[in-house]
Structures are given as structure tokens and as C-alpha cells.
C-alpha positions as CSV (number, residue, x, y, z in Angstrom):
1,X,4.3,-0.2,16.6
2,X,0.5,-0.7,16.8
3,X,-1.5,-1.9,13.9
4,X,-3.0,1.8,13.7
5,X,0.7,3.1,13.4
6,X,1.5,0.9,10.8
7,X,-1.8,1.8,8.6
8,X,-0.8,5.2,9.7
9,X,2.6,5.1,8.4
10,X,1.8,2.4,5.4
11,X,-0.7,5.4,4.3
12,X,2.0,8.6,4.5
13,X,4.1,5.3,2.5
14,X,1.6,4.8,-0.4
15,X,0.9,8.9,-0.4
16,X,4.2,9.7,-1.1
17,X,4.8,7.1,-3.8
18,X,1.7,8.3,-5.5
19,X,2.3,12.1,-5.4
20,X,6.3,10.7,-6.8
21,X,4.6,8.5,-9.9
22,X,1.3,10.5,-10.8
23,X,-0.6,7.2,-11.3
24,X,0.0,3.6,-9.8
25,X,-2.2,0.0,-9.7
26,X,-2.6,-1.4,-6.4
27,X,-0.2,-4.0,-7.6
28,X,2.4,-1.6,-8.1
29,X,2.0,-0.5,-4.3
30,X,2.1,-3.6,-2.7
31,X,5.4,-4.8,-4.7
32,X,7.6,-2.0,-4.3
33,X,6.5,-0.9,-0.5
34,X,6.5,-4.3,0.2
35,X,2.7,-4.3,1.9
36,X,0.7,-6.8,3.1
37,X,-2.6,-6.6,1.1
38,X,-4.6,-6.1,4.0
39,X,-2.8,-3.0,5.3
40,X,-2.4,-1.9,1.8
41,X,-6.1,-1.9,1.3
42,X,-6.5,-0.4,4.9
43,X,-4.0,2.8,4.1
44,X,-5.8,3.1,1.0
45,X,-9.1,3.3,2.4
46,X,-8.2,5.8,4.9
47,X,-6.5,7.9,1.8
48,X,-9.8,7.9,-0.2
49,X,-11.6,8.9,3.3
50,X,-9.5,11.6,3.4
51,X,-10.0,12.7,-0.1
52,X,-6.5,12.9,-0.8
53,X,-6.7,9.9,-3.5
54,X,-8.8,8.6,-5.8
55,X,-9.5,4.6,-6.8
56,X,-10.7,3.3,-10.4
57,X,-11.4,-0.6,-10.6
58,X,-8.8,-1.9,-13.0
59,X,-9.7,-6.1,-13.4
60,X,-8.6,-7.3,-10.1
61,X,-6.4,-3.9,-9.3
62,X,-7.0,-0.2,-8.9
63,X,-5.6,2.8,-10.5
64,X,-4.9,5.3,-7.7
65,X,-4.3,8.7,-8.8
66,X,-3.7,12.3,-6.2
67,X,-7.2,13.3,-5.7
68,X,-7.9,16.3,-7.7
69,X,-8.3,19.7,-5.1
């Protein structure tokens, strides 16, 4: 798999987990899909980009929520 697949893939992942628990930390992501940070924060970048999340700064995490349509 190429590293775009996996941030691909890592992002339909976190996406799906989200939509399943309303609202998550970034903590709570990279535990239980078991991501490294880097392609966490990748996958959640390209979410944000494509409006389908949003982020709030929580201390050191981030609350991610389904973006509002």
C-alpha cells in the first residue's frame, strides 16, 4: 500500500469511528485504530480539508466532531 493509500484509508478509518461516537479526542483515535500520530494527524487534515470534520484544541488533543452540513 502506498503512504497516500494508507492516509486514504486511515481517513475513511477515523471518519467512520467519528460518525459511530458523535465526538472523539485525537487520543481516542490513535488508541483504538491503532495510528501512528503522523498519519493520524495526516487523515485528519485531509478530513478538515474536505469539510467533513471539525477540530477544537483540547490541551495537547483535539475534539473532532462530523462537520455540521
Amino acid at each position: 500500500m502506498s503512504f497516500k493509500e494508507n492516509i486514504n484509508t486511515a481517513a475513511d478509518r477515523i471518519f467512520e469511528f467519528v460518525k459511530e461516537k458523535q465526538e472523539v479526542s485525537s487520543w481516542q483515535i490513535k488508541i483504538n485504530l491503532h495510528l501512528s500520530a503522523s498519519v493520524m494527524y495526516m487523515a485528519l487534515g485531509q478530513l478538515l480539508a474536505q469539510g467533513k470534520i471539525t477540530l477544537e484544541a483540547e490541551g495537547i488533543n483535539y475534539q473532532i466532531k462530523i462537520a455540521s452540513i
